[in-house]
C-alpha positions as CSV (number, residue, x, y, z in Angstrom):
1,X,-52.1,13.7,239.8
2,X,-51.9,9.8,239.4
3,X,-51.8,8.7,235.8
4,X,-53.8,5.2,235.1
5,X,-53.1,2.5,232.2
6,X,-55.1,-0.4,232.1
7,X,-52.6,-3.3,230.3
8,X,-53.7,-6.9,228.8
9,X,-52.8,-9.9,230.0
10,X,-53.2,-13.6,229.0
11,X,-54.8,-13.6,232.9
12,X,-57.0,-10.3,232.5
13,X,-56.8,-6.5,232.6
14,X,-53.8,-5.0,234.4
15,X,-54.4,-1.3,236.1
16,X,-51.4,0.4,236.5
17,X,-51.4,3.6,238.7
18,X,-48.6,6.2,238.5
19,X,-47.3,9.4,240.6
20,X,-44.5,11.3,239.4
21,X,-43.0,8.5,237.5
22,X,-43.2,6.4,240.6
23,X,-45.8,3.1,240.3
24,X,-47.9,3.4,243.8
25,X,-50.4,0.8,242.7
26,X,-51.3,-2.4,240.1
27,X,-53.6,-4.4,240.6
28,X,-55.9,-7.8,237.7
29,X,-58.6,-5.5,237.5
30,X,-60.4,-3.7,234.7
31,X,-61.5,-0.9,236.9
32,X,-58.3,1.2,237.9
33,X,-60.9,2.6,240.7
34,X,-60.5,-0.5,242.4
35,X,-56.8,0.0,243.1
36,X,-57.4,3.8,243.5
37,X,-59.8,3.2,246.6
38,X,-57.1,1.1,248.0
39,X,-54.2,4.2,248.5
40,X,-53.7,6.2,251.1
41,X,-55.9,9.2,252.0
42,X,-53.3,11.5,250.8
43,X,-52.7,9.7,247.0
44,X,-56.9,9.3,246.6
45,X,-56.9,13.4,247.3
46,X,-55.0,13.3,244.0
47,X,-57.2,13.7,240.3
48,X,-57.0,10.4,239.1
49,X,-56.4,10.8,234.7
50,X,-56.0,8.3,232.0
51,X,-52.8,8.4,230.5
52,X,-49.5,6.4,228.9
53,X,-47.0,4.9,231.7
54,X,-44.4,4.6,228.8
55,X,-41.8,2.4,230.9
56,X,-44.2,0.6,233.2
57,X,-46.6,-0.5,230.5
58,X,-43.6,-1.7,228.3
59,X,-42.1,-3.8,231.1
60,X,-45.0,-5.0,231.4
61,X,-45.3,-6.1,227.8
62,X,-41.7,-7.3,227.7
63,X,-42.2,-9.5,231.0
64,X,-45.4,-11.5,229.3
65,X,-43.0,-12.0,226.1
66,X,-41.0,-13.8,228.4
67,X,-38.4,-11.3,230.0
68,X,-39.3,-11.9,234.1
69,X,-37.3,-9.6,234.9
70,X,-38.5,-6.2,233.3
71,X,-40.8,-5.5,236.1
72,X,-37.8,-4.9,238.4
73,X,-36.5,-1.8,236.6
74,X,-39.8,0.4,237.8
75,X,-39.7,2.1,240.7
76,X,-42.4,1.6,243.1
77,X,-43.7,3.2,246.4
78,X,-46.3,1.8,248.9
79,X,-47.0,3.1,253.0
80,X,-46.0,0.7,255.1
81,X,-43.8,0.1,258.9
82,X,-40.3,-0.6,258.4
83,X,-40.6,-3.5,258.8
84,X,-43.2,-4.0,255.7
85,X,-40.7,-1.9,253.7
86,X,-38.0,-4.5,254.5
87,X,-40.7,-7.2,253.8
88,X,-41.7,-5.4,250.0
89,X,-37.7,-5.2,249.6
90,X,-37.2,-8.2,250.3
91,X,-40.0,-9.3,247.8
92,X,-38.4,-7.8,244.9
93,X,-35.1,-9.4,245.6
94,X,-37.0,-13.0,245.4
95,X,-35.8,-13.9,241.5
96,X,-38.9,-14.7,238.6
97,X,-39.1,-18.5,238.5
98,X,-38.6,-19.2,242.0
99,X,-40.5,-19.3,245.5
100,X,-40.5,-18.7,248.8
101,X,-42.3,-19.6,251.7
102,X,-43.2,-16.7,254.1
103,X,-40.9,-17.9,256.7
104,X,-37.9,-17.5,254.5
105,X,-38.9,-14.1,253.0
106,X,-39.5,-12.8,256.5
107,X,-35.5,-14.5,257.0
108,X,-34.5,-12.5,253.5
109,X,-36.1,-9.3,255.0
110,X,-33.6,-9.6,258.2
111,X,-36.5,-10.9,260.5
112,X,-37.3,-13.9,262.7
113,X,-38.5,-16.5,260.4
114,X,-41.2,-16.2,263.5
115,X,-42.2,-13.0,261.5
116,X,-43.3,-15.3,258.9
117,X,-47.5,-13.9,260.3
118,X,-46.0,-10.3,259.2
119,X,-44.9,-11.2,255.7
120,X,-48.1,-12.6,255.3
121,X,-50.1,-9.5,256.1
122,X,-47.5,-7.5,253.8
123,X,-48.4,-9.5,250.6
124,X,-51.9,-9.2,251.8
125,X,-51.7,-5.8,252.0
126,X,-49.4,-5.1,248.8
127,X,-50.7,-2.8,246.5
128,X,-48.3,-3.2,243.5
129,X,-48.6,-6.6,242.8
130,X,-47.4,-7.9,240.2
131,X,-44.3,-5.6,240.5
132,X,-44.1,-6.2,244.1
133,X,-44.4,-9.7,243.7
134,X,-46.3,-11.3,246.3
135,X,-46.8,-14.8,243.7
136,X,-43.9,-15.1,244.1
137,X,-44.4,-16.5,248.1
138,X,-46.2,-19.8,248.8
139,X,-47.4,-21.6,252.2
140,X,-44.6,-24.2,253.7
141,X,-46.8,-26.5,253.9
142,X,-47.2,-26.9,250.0
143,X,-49.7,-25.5,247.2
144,X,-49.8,-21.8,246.1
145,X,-52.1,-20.4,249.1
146,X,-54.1,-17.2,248.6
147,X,-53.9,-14.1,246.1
148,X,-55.7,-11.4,246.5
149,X,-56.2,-11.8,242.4
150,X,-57.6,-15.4,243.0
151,X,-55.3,-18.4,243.1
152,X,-55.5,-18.9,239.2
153,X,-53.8,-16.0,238.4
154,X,-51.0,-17.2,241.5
155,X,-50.4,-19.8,239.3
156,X,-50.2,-18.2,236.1
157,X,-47.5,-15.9,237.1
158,X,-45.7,-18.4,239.0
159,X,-46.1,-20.8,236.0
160,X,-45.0,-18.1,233.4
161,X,-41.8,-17.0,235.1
162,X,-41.0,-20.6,235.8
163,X,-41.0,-21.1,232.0
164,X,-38.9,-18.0,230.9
């Protein structure tokens, strides 16, 4: 079964999507069907219930009173290569309040900073955002880039974890 809890934020609804205790999607919507429809075969098989995430729900709550780092504690599971696993590893490990370009976390992930194309397509493809957080990796070349959330809510995150 996959548990769902839909969370307020300054920047809009949060759905957060459970399995066992283990988050395997979030997602700025209202609609947890949104992020639902985006896991794998196997997970959307799964009855989908309204419920209380306990710890996930209260991390999130402590990390928009200011503790950035409260997301870190919940464990999270998404399908990917290796290689994307290294990437979403990697992406965790990037601290609240600071940046990356893709380049360097492909180089924090033990790849090529050539790989920098591939740690795009992982945040693109991220499903636990903002727990796996892909805000937290900008464009080289300056500005915040694309979010699948819209580049408002980029910068809200990356503005409220620089301010903690």
């Amino acid at each position: 079964m996959i548990i769902t809890q839909t969370v307020p934020t300054p920047v809009g609804p949060l759905a957060l999507l459970a399995r066992g205790g283990v988050l395997v999607a979030a997602g700025f919507t209202a609609d947890p069907l949104e992020m639902f429809a985006r896991l794998s075969p196997s997970l959307r098989a799964l009855p989908l219930r309204e419920g209380d995430l306990g710890d996930a729900a209260e991390a999130v709550r402590e990390y928009l009173d200011g503790k950035v780092g409260a997301l870190d504690r919940i464990p999270v599971e998404q399908p990917g290569t290796p290689t994307r696993q290294r990437l979403y590893e990697a992406l965790r490990a990037v601290p609240a309040g600071t940046t990356v370009s893709y380049g360097q976390l492909a180089e924090k992930a033990g790849l090529p900073r050539t790989a920098a194309r591939a740690a795009g397509s992982a945040c693109a493809q991220n499903l636990i955002a903002p727990f796996v957080p892909c805000h937290r990796v900008v464009p080289s070349t300056g500005g915040y880039g694309s979010y699948y959330y819209g580049t408002p809510v980029k910068e809200w995150l990356v503005a409220h974890e620089s301010r903690a």
